[in-house]
N, C-alpha and C positions, 0 to 999 in steps of 0.2 A: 711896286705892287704892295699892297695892304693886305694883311695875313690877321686872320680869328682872333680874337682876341684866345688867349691860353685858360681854358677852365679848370679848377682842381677836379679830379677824378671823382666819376658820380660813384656812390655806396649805395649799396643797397642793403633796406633793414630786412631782421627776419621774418620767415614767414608769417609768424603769429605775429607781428606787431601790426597793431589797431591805429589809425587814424581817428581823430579828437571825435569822439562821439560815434564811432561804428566798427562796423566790419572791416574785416582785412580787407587789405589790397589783392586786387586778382590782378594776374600775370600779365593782361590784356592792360589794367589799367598803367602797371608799372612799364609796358611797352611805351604805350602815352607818356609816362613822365620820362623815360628816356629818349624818347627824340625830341622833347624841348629841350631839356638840358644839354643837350651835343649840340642843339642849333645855334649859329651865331646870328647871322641873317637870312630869313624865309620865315616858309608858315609849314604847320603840322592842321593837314585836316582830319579828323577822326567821322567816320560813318557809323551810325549807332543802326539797328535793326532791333526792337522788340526787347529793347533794355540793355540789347548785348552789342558790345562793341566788336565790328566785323572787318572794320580796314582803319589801317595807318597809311597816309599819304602824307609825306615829308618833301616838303619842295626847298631846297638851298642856293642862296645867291651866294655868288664868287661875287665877292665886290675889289674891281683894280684901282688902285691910286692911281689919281686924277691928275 
């Protein structure tokens, strides 16, 4: 069976730290960047409403060696 590949442990910056050209990060978007980075294989859908991001849907394949 074939197992994730192993990823260094995700960090998180501080509150106040700005992305190249804007505003902080809101907690909804850092939700976003933590379920890609814990993903090995799947997809991460995000549903936006009216600017605002309202759902994380994270779908993960178990892949078995063949």
């Amino acid at each position: 069976m074939s197992r994730s590949p192993v990823l260094p442990p995700v960090t998180t910056a501080p509150a106040d730290d700005h992305p190249v050209g804007g505003a902080p990060i809101s907690d909804a978007e850092r939700a976003v960047l933590a379920a890609v980075r814990d993903l090995a294989y799947g997809q991460v859908e995000v549903v936006v409403h009216s600017s605002r991001i309202v759902q994380i849907t994270r779908s993960q394949k178990l892949r078995l060696g063949e």
